[in-house]
Structure formats: structure tokens, C-alpha cells
FIBA-902506 format. One record per residue (C-alpha): x, y, z. Coordinates in steps of 0.2 Angstrom, whole numbers, padded with zeros to 4 digits, always signed. Each point is the difference from the previous one (the first is absolute). Layout:
BEGIN
XYZ ...
! end
This chain:
BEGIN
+0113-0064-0136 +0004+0011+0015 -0004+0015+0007 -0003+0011+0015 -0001+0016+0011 +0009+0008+0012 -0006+0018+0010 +0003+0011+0015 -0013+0012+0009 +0003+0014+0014 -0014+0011+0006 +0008+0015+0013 -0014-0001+0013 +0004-0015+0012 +0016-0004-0009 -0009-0013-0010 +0011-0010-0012 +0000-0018-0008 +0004-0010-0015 -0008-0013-0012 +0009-0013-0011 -0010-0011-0014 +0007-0014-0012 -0006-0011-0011 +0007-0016-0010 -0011-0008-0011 +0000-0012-0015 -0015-0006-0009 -0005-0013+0013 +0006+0008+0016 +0000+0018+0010 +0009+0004+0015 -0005+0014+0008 +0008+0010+0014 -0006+0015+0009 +0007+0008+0014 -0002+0018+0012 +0005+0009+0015 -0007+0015+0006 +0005+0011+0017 -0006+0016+0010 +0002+0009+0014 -0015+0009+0006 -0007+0013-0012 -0004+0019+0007 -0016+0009-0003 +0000+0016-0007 +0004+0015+0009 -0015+0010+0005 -0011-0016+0006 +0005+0005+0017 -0013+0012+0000 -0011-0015+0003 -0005-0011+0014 +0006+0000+0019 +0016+0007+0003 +0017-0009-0004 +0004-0007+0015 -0016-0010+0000 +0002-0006-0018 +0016-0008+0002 +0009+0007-0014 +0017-0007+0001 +0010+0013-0007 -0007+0016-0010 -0013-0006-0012 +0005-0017+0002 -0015-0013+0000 +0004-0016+0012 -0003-0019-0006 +0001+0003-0018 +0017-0007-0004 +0002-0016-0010 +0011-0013-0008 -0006-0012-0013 +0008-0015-0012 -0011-0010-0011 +0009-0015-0012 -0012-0010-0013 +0007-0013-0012 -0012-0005-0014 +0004-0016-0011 -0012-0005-0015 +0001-0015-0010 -0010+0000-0015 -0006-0013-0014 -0011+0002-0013 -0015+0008+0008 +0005-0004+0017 +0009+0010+0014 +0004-0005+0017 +0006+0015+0011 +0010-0001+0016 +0000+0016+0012 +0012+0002+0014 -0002+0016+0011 +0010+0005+0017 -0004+0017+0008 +0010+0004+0016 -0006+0019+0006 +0012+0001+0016 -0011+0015+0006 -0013+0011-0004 -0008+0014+0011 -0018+0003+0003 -0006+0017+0004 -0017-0004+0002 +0003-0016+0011 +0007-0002+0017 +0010-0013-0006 +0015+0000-0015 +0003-0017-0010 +0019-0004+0006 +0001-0016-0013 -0010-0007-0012 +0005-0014-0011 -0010-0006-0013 +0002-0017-0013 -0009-0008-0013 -0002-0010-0014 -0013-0001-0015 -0002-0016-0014 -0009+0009-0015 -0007-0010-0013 -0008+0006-0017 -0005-0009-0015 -0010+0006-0016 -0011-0014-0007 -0013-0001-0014 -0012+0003+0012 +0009+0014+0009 +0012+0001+0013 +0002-0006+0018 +0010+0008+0015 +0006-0007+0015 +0008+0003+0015 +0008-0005+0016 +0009+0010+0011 +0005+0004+0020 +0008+0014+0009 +0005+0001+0020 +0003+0016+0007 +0008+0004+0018 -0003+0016+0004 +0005+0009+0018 -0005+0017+0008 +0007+0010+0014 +0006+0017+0003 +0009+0007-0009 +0014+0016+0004 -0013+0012-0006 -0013-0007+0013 +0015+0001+0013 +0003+0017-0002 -0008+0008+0013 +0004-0013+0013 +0019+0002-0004 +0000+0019+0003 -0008-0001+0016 -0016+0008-0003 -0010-0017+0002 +0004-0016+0012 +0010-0015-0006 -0007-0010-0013 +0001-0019-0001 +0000-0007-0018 -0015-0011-0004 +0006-0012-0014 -0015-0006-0010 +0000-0013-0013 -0009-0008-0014 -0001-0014-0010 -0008-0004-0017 -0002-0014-0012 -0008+0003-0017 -0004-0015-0011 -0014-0002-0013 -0002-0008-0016 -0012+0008-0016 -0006-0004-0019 -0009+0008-0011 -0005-0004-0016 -0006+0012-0015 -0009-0009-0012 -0006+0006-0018 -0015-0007-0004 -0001+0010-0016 -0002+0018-0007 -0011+0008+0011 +0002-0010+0015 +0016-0002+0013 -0001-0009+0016 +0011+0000+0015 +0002-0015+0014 +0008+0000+0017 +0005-0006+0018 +0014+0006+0014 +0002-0007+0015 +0010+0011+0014 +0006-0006+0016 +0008+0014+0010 +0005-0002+0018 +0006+0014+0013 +0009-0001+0018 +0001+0018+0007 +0009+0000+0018 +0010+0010+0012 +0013-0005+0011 +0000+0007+0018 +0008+0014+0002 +0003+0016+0016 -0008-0003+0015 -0018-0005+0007 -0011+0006-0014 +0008-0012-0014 +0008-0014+0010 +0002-0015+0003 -0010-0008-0014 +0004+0000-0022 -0016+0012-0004 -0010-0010-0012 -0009+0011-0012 -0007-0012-0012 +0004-0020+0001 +0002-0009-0015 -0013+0012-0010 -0008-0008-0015 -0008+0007-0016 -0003-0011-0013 -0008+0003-0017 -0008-0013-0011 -0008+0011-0016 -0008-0004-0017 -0006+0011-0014 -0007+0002-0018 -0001+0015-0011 -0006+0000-0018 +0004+0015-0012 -0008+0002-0014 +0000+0012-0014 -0017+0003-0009 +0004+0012-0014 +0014+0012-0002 -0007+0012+0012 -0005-0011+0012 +0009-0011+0013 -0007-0006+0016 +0008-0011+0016 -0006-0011+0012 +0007-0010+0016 -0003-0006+0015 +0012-0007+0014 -0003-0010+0014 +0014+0000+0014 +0001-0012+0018 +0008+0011+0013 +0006-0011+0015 +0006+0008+0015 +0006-0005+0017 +0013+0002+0013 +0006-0010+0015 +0001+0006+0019 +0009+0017+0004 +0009+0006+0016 +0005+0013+0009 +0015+0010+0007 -0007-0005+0016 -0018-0004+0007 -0004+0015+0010 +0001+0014-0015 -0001-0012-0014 -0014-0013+0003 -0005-0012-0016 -0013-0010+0009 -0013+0007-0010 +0007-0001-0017 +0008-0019+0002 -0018-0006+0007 -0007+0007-0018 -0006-0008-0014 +0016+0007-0013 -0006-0009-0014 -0009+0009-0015 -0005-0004-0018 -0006+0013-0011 -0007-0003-0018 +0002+0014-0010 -0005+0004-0017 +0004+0011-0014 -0008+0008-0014 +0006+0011-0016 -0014+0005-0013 +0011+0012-0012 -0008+0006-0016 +0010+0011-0016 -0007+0011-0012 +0011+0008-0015 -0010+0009-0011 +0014+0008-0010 +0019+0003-0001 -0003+0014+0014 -0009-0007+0014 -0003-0013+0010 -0008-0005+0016 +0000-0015+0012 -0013-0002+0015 +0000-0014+0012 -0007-0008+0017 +0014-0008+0011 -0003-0009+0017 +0017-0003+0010 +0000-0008+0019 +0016+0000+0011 +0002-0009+0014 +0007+0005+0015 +0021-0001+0001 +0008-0009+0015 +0002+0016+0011 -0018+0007-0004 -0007-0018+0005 +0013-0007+0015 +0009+0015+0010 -0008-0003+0016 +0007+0011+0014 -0005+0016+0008 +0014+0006+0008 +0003+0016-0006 +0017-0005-0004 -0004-0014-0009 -0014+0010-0009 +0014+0013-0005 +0010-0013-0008 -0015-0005-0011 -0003+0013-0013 -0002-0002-0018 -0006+0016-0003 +0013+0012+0004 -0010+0010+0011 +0010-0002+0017 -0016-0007+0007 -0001-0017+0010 -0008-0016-0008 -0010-0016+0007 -0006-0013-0013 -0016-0009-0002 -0006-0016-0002 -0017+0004-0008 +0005+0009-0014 -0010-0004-0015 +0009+0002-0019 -0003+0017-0006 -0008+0001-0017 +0001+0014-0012 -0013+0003-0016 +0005+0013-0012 -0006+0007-0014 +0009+0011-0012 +0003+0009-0016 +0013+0004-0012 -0001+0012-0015 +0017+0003-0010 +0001+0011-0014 +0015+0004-0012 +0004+0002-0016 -0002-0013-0015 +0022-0003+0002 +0000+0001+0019 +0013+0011-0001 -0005+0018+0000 -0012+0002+0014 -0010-0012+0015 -0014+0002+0014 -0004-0013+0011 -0013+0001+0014 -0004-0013+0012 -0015+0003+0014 -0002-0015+0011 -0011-0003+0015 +0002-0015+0013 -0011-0005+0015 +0013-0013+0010 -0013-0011+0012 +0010-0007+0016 +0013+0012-0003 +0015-0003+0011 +0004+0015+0009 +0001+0004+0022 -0011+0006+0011 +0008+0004+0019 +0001-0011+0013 -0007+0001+0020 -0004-0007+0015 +0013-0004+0009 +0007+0007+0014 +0015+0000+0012 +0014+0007+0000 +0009-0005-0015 -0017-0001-0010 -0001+0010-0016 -0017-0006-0009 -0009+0012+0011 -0012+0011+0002 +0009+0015-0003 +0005-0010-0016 -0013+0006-0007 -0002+0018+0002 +0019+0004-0003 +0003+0012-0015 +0020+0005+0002 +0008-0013+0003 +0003-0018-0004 -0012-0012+0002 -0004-0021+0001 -0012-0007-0013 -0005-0018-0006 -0002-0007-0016 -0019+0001-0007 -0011+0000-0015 -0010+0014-0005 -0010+0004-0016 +0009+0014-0010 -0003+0009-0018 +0016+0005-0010 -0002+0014-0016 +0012+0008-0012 +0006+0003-0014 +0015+0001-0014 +0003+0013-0012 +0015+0000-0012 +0004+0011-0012 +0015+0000-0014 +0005+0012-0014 +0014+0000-0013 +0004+0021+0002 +0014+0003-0013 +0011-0006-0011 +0016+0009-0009 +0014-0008-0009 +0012+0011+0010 -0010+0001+0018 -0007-0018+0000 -0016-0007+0006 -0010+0008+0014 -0014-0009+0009 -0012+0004+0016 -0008-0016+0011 -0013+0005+0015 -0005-0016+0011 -0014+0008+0013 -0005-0016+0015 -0015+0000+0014 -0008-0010+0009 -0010+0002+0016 -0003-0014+0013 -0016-0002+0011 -0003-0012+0016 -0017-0001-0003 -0006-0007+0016 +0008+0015+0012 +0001+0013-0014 +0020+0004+0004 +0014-0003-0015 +0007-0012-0005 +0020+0001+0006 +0015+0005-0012 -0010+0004-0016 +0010+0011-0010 -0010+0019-0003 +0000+0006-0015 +0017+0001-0011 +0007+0003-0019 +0016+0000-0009 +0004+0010-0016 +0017-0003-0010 +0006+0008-0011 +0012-0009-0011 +0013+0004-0013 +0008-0013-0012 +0015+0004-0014 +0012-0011-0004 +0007-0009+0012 -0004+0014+0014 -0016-0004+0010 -0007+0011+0011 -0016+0004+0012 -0007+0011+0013 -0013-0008+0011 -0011+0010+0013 -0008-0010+0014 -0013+0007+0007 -0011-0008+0016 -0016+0008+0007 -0001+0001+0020 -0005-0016+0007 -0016+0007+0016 -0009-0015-0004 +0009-0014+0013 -0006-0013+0011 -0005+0005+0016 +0000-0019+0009 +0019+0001-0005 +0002+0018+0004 +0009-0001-0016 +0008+0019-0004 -0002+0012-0012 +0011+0006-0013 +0004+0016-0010 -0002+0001-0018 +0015+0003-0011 +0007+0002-0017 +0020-0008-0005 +0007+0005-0015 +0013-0016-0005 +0013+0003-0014 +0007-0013-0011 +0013-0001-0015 +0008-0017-0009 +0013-0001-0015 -0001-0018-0007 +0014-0007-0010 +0002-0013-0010 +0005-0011+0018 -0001+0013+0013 -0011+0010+0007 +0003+0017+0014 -0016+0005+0010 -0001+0015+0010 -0011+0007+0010 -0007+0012+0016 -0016-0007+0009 -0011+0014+0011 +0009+0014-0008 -0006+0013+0010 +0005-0010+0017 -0018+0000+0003 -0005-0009+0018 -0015-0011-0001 -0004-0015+0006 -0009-0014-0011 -0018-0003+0005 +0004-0020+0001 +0017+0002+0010 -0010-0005+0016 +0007+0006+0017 +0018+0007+0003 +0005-0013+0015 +0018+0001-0009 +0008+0006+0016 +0003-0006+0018 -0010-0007+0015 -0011-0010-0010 -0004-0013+0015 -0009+0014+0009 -0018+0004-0007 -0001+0016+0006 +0019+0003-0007 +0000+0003-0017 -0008+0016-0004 -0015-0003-0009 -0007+0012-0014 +0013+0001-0011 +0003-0007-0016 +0013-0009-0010 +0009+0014-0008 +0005-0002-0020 +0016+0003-0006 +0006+0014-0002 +0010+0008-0016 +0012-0014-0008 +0012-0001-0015 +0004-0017-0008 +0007-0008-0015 +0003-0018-0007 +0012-0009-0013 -0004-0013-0011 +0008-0009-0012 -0004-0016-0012 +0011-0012-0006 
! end
């Protein structure tokens, strides 16, 4: 047997365009699977009318109109999947490269130049008297550089900011980790699932000297041989009591591991590691987690499933070992997208979460004709990893200050710290079959409303980048092979942000997106036009726009303005099978 796909997309906003390619020979014994894609953009444009918005142009950096800097890409991702099967055994071999040769950032002060990314998996499954058994064993490597990119060097090259120097910085990564798990059927009521994974992951983040006195002579050394292992076990049993009711339980027990060998600086006099290399950069955390889930169906229209779950998250290697408080360095660290600067920390304890929820779905006997589902949850998160902003130092090139502190319209320089916080929301989603006409086709409506509201109990102030209120209706059209939707996005304001961050607020806003399809019996044409109106918004999670020039310079990209969406965009795509 043989078979594949071949397809072709372009979207009008940002001159996006790529390709995809899938084949597939396979006999009875043995599949081999090839999947392949391409994608590239020039930057995207917002729409026309958010230039009512913000500080003025010039301070912006629009490149050129509407144009919004760093968000260009370029991407090409290979997999190659062989399967070799016997009886009731199948042993899987994965192959992935992905080689993105550059990607802007418009809400960091940095743009990913390369990345290349490559790994391999051995899967193992078996189906036995008993049950079934999986395994597997796998490793990836990753090298991964940053640096400016054109965008960034904008305002430099047209003379309104001074020369900048590149600042080349590099990661990189090795994944490798080994799991089973087994299901086992221990009769009708009863199924029970075993399991262990071990991960090892290591991380080297450094940057070559580079310009003049502030980052010379020395390689900055971000983190040194960063370590994160994982060594985790874990037992659920499921079991179903009657026909109505089904209840789970598990529990996992996971070993974190971390450390990280001595550090240095760009030089001694603005970049001193004493402190850090004289600390104690070994932790162990022992973490455990909890699901209690139970699920009642009392009839062909309802059912409902409450649970407890306990979830703990250590701290990752940036949280845990970034170490310098140059403001420089702090700029460089910043996971958050918010154009504020980062320091690590070395106490961190692993966050744990315990949630309690509920979900009611109702529909018709057929599931086909109508549905409501509704899912209120409520989480209190102890040792929540979050920032609080730094101080006391002084001196001229100190930025954990005390004016730290007080500012509020500007960047600032935080650390790394736990907190208690609460996390609440809800779900609500609704679906209707509408109509149906020989000669008009089927007509259907979907409404999926979303919001959740984040508390730092301990100060009182929210939690940062928690989406406000949103919902999406569609209305969808099917007859024949045509298939067709309308979909309105609508968002609420975010005014709830973080004040620690200064993080900004957001309008609210409503996109109308338009979709159409005609399917084949081996091809299929889509067309359609996003933000149809050529609304301007930003996104309440896009972050801070730092997308344009003199990013080195804190004071030099204007803060207050948010990454801009994009704006109207027309786009169609090709398939066909073979």
C-alpha cells in the first residue's frame, strides 16, 4: 500500500506561504512514513486604525506603515516514522529535524537567528493476556542562537539611535529519558495502570564577547552545565462500578535533581559571580501528585465528572540558576514576554497546585442534535512561582534599586519568588444543530465562552497574563462538499494586570473570521479572510511590543505599548491525496 498528501498555503498579511508533503509505503509488517513542511513570512501589518493608540510613531518603531518589527519567520520540520509489527507487537522508530533559520520576537529584545533541533524515539507496544505494556527511549539536542535581528537594527541603521553591536547568544540542549507504562486488566470493573520515566536534560546558555567594555573580554556564562533530572513513578486504578458510575485514582511521585557548575562574567567589574559560584547550587525537590476523579451518568442526557488534583512544578533552569543583576544581563532573561529584566533564585520551592472541579455535559440521547457543557473550577497554587522586584544595590550601573520599587511606567528588574495565589473560572460551551434542507444543507451554531481570574494572595495584586473574559460563536454551513463558517471572536478589556510587572492593559474587541472548503474526492481548496473589518487590537497575552530598535538601552524602547494583532488577511490553501 501507498499513499500521501501534498498541499500549499498563502495568507496576504506578512506574505506568508509554505508547503507540506506526506508519504506513506506500508505492507502488513512494515510502515514508512514520511512527513515534511516549510513555512515563511515577512513581517505581518496591523490593521489600519490602531494608530490611534499608544505613543506616537516615531517612538513605536513602526518599520514602515503599519508594519510590526520582529515578527518574521522561517521554519522546515522533517519526521520519518518506521513501524515494524508482529503479532501483537510494534516497535516504532521516530526521526525528527527542525531547522527554523530565524524567527522574530516582538515581545523580546532578542530574535532566535538559528535553531536546529534533532531527535530520535524507540516505541515499544505489546497487547498481552494481561494488558498491554509501553515503552520508550528517546533523545533530542537542540542548538539554539539569538541575536539581533534587522528589525531590532532598525533604528540604529537610519541614524536615529547610536551604533549597535551584535550580542550572539547561544544555547545548547540535550533531552534524553526513558518510560513504561503498563495497563493492566484485572477484570471487569477494575483497570490498573503502572509507570516510571527517567529524564536527564542538560543546558549550556553562553555569550561570546562582543563591542566594547560593557561585554568584553570574557564568554558570558549564563548557566554552566545546567541540570534537571527527573526520576518519576505512578499508579492509577480506574474502575467502573455500575453503568453510571466510574471513578479514578492516582498518585505520582517524581525526584527533581537540579544543579549547575560555576558561572562567569563578561568581565568582573560589571559582572561579578562571586556570590553565586560560592553557593550551595544543588537542590532536590520530592514532589507528589494526586488525582481523585469521580463520573456520574444517570441517563443518555447527562453526565458529570468532579475531581481533586494536586500538581507540583519545580522550578526550570532559568527560574532556579540565572544569576546576574546587571541590567543587561536581566533584559536578556525573560520568559514572560513583558520587556522586564530577570534574576534567578536559588531558593525556590516547587509550586503546588490543588484544584477542584466540575463538569456537567448535557445533549441529546444521539449526541448529535444539540450539547452544553460547563466547567467551574477553582485552584489555590502554594509556593506559586511568580517575581517580586529587586533592590538594594546602588551605584551607578545598579538596577535593583530603590526606585525599583516605586516605578510604575516604565520597565523594571524583578527576581524569581514564590507566593500563595488562588485561580478561578469557568467553561461554558454550547452547540445546536439549526437547520436542515435537502437544497440548503445543514446549519449549525457553536458558543465557547472562557474566564478565569488570578489572585496573588499574599500582596492582593493579579496574577500576570491571565486572559479576561472571551467567547467564540460560529456559525457553520455544510452541503455537499462545500463547507463553510463564520466565526466572531470576541475578547473583553483586560484592567485587571500585574502591577509588580507593570504589565499593560488591553482593549477589548470583537473579529469576525470567514471561512469556505470544497472537498473532493483527493483535493481540497480553502479560502478564507481573517479580522475582516481590519479591526486593530492587540491580544491580551501578546506581551510587550520591543519588536523595534535600540533594544540594548532600557530607557530605549518605548514602554506602554503592546504587541499589535494582525491586521485584515486573505489566505487559501491546496491539498491533494494520492
Amino acid at each position: 500500500m501507498s499513499k500521501g498528501e501534498i498541499g500549499a498555503f498563502y495568507r496576504s498579511n506578512g506574505d506568508a506561504r509554505g508547503a507540506n508533503l506526506s508519504a506513506t509505503l506500508a505492507t502488513d509488517n512494515f510502515s514508512l512514513n514520511y512527513t515534511g513542511s516549510t513555512s515563511k513570512a515577512n513581517n505581518y501589518d496591523a490593521a489600519n486604525n490602531f494608530k490611534a493608540a499608544g505613543p506616537a510613531a516615531s517612538d513605536r518603531g513602526w518599520l514602515d506603515g503599519d508594519e510590526v518589527g520582529s515578527t518574521a519567520y522561517e521554519t522546515r520540520n522533517h519526521a520519518l516514522n518506521l513501524g515494524f509489527k508482529l503479532d501483537n507487537h510494534l516497535l516504532q522508530v521516530k526521526l525528527t529535524h527542525q531547522d527554523i533559520p530565524y524567527q522574530g520576537f516582538p515581545n523580546q529584545r532578542m530574535d532566535m537567528l538559528e535553531n536546529r533541533s534533532n531527535s530520535i524515539n524507540f516505541i515499544y507496544n505489546g497487547l498481552f493476556d494481561w494488558g498491554s505494556l509501553e515503552t520508550s527511549l528517546y533523545r533530542e539536542k537542540t542548538h539554539h542562537k539569538m541575536d539581533f535581528g534587522d528589525d531590532k537594527q532598525f533604528l540604529y541603521q537610519s541614524g536615529m539611535a547610536p551604533p549597535a553591536y551584535g550580542m550572539p547568544m547561544e544555547t545548547e540542549g540535550d533531552n534524553r529519558g526513558f518510560s513504561v507504562k503498563a495497563e493492566i486488566n484485572a477484570n471487569e470493573r477494575d483497570l490498573y495502570r503502572i509507570g516510571a520515566d527517567i529524564q536527564r536534560y542538560r543546558l549550556d546558555d553562553y555569550w561570546e564577547a562582543s563591542g566594547g567594555m560593557m561585554m568584553s573580554p570574557n564568554t558570558f556564562i549564563n548557566i554552566n552545565n545546567g541540570q534537571r533530572d527527573r526520576y518519576g513513578v505512578f499508579a492509577e486504578w480506574e474502575a467502573d462500578w455500575t453503568s453510571k458510575w466510574t471513578t479514578l485514582a492516582g498518585i505520582r511521585h517524581e525526584t527533581v535533581k537540579m544543579d549547575a557548575d560555576d558561572v562567569q562574567g563578561y568581565n568582573s567589574t560589571n559582572y561579578d559571580p562571586t556570590a553565586f559560584n560560592n553557593a550551595d547550587k544543588s537542590q532536590t525537590d520530592n514532589n507528589i501528585d494526586l488525582t481523585l476523579i469521580g463520573r456520574f451518568t444517570p441517563s443518555d442526557n447527562a453526565s458529570y465528572e468532579f475531581g481533586y488534583a494536586q500538581k507540583t512544578r519545580s522550578p526550570n533552569l532559568y527560574e532556579r540558576y540565572a544569576w546576574s543583576t546587571n541590567g543587561m544581563a536581566m533584559r536578556m532573561v525573560n520568559l514572560a514576554g513583558d520587556g522586564n529584566g530577570y534574576v534567578g533564585n536559588l531558593d525556590l520551592d516547587p509550586e503546588v497546585a490543588h484544584t477542584i472541579s466540575f463538569t456537567a455535559d448535557w445533549h441529546d440521547a444521539e449526541k448529535q442534535d444539540w450539547n452544553i457543557t460547563f466547567t467551574p473550577y477553582i485552584s489555590y497554587v502554594d509556593d506559586f512561582i511568580d517575581a517580586k522586584r529587586c533592590s538594594g544595590q546602588t551605584g551607578m550601573m545598579a538596577v535593583c534599586t530603590a526606585s525599583n520599587l516605586s516605578t510604575s511606567d516604565d520597565f523594571v528588574y524583578l527576581q524569581y519568588d514564590n507566593v500563595s495565589a488562588k485561580l478561578y473560572g469557568a467553561d461554558l460551551s454550547l452547540a445546536k444543530h439549526l437547520y436542515h434542507d435537502d437544497k440548503i444543507g445543514h446549519i449549525s451554531g457553536q458558543a465557547v465562552f472562557s474566564y478565569v481570574r488570578g489572585k496573588n494572595r499574599d500582596t492582593g495584586d493579579n496574577l500576570y497574563n491571565i486572559m479576561p473574559l472571551n467567547a467564540t460563536f460560529t456559525l457553520q454551513h455544510a452541503k455537499g462538499a462545500w463547507h463553510n463558517s463564520a466565526e466572531w471572536q470576541v475578547v473583553a478589556a483586560k484592567d485587571r494586570v500585574n502591577d509588580e510587572r507593570n504589565e499593560q492593559e488591553t482593549s477589548g474587541y470583537g473579529l469576525l473570521n470567514l471561512r469556505t472548503s470544497y472537498q473532493w474526492k483527493q483535493a481540497r481548496v480553502d479560502f478564507g479572510i481573517d479580522n475582516v473589518l481590519d479591526k486593530g487590537y492587540s491580544e491580551p497575552l501578546s506581551g510587550a511590543y520591543t519588536g523595534q530598535g535600540r533594544t540594548m538601552s532600557p530607557d530605549g524602547v518605548a514602554w506602554g505599548v503592546t504587541v499589535p494583532g494582525m491586521g485584515r488577511s486573505f489566505y487559501t490553501a491546496l491539498s491533494y491525496s494520492f
